[in-house]
C-alpha angles and dihedrals in degrees: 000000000000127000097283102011117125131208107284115218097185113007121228097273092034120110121210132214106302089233085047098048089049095060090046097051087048092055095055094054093056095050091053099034095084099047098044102053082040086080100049091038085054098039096044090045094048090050097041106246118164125241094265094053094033086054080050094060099044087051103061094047092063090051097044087039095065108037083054081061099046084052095053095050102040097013134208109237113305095347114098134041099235086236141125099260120140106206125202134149115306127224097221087087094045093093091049093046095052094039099042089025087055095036098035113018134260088273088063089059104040085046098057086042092057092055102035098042109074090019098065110030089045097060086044083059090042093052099018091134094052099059109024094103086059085073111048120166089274088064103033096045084047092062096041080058108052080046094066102029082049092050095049106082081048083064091049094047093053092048098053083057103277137309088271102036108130082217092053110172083010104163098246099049087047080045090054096039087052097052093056096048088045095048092045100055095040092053090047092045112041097021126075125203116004101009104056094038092063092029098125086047089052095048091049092050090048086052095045091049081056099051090046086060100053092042103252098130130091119200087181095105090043093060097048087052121111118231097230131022128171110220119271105223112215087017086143104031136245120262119168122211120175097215101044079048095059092040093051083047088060098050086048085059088046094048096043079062096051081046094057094049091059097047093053086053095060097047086050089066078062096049086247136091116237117273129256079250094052091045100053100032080050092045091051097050080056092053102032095046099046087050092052091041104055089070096070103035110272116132113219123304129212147160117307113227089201089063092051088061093052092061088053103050106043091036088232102143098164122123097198074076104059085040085061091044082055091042083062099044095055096049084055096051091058089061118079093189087069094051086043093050088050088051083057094066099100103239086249093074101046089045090069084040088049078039103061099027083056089056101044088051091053098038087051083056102056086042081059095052107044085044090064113018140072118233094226128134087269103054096033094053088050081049104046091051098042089055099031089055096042095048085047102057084050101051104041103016087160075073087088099030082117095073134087110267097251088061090043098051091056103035087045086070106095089205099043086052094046094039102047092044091051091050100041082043088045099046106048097032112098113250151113088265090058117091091214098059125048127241117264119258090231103027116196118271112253107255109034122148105265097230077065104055126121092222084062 
């Protein structure tokens, strides 16, 4: 066994048991499934969709979820990486949905989605090795934390009932929202196997038994769903903007690199780091599938980290798995009962679930950082502006209303501002995370007190 590797129950080619591939497909799907739809529930509510539309959506984020995860695992050419990786909807486009979806219209969005997807994270495939040491673990783990801190208020807002409830902050949506909170981090903290793993399912499904108690849930929309629907392409229009084009370009360079970091999760449960191959063929079912997706109304899709986790901690590398797990999810996009049944959860439970998912993801990027950076001058200044640039353009975005709109439309993005000043910072600072300078022979020790630094 090699430095790294982990006891492998099913290799990457192995099959298991068919009974058995089934339940851990299924488990799979129910660790992603929240998440996931979380995105399009959040997106479509911010930008006033109805529950019709807001069903569709959902419903073409599960389908397009899950044949981005078959590629991955057989491929198609050149496109997939071979390689155990469960795909869904990423939250790193959720700002710029909400911000360019409420300003400009869904079409803009599906429209600059269509151009920048495959576009962009296909010339990141093309040229990977060119431009890796650009995004080292200081950038990378930056922009997985102003994700989650941005994402945050959006969870507060959905457990006091919703940014538009006429009962906003009303007892019993901040109760359900509790109880979910409450349920999720009890069963990941004090449960093993099962349990934690679904955790955050199980407290959704706690929460929604509440809200069914106290009648807050309407079955009406569910009813009047067919069973089975085919997509609709070009169901919300195309509109092209140049600017929101350029600002959706930059989150798909942020996302390729989220992509890399997962699939260099799942080889290390091999001992190895994904080949140029893997990469490529991984970075070009990003691009190919979000840009085939946007059509018919599905917003990007990308690697999930939690699935990640999943591989490592079961041993079950193989990728005939995850292609059962797709399988499912796209079953399940071609039924608009199930999008309907998601639109049923009351805002206030999927705001502990948002609550708890914003602060896991920020909380996975400063993990990120202090595993492979020093906290030296250097690094912490890179850090302090970053942050400090991307939570004050959230929290006071009238700051640049004295710009022109297309300015205002990219550096109102809290994760295009975080993540272009960490990589311009990154990049021309002196240090040992910068690809123009090389590392120090005798790096500082982490921790070290900063008066002491050598970037001082």
């Amino acid at each position: 066994m090699t430095e790294g590797e982990i006891d492998i129950e099913y290799g990457l080619d192995e099959q298991p048991p068919p009974l058995k591939a089934a339940l851990l497909g299924l488990q799979h799907l129910a660790v992603m499934i929240v998440p996931a739809t979380a995105v399009a529930y959040v997106v479509g509510g911010a930008v006033g969709l109805g529950g019709g539309d807001l069903a569709y959506i959902v419903q073409m984020v599960l389908l397009f979820s899950g044949l981005a995860t078959v590629v991955q695992a057989y491929s198609v050419g050149a496109v997939g990486a071979r390689l155990p990786i469960v795909m869904g909807t990423s939250f790193t486009f959720v700002g710029a949905s909400i911000s360019i979806g409420s300003s400009a219209g869904l079409a803009t969005v599906f429209g600059s989605i269509l151009v920048a997807g495959f576009l962009v994270e296909g010339l990141i495939g093309w040229q990977f090795k060119r431009i890796e040491s650009f995004f080292p673990p200081l950038v990378t783990g930056l922009v997985v934390v102003i994700i989650g801190l941005y994402l945050i208020p959006v969870g507060m807002d959905y457990a006091a009932g919703g940014p538009t409830a006429s009962d906003y902050g009303a007892v019993h949506h901040i109760g359900l929202a509790a109880l979910v909170l409450l349920i999720a981090v009890v069963l990941n903290t004090f449960t093993d196997g099962i349990t934690r793993l679904l955790s955050t399912l199980i407290g959704i499904a706690v929460g929604y038994a509440g809200a069914l108690a106290l009648g807050l849930v309407d079955f009406g929309a569910v009813g009047a769903a067919a069973w089975v629907a085919l997509p609709q392409p070009g169901k919300f229009g195309f509109a092209f903007d140049p600017v929101a084009i350029v600002t959706f370009a930059f989150l798909f360079l942020v996302s390729a690199m989220e992509t890399v970091g997962d699939m260099s999760g799942i080889t290390a449960a091999e001992g190895r780091t994904p080949s140029d191959e893997e990469f490529r063929g991984g970075l070009f079912t990003d691009g190919l599938l979000s840009s085939l997706g946007a059509p018919f109304g599905a917003f990007p899709v990308t690697s999930f980290s939690q699935n990640v986790g999943i591989v490592n901690f079961t041993g079950v590398m193989s990728r005939h798995v995850v292609a059962i797990t797709g399988g499912m999810l796209a079953l399940l996009g071609l039924s608009p009962k199930v999008g309907a049944l998601v639109t049923t959860i009351p805002q206030a439970v999927f705001g502990g679930a948002v609550l708890l998912m914003a602060g896991m993801v920020a909380a996975s990027g400063v993990r990120l950082v202090f595993l492979h950076c020093e906290m030296n001058r250097r690094n912490m200044t890179v850090m302090a502006v970053s942050l400090g640039l991307g939570l004050g353009i959230a929290t006071r975005p009238d700051a640049i209303s004295g710009l022109p709109a297309a300015a205002q439309t990219f550096f109102g993005q809290p994760v295009i501002l975080t993540a272009l000043s960490a990589l311009l910072l990154n990049t021309f600072a002196p240090g040992d995370q910068s690809p123009l300078f090389d590392a120090p022979e005798s790096p500082d020790e982490i921790g070290e007190p900063v008066a002491s630094s050598s970037d001082d």
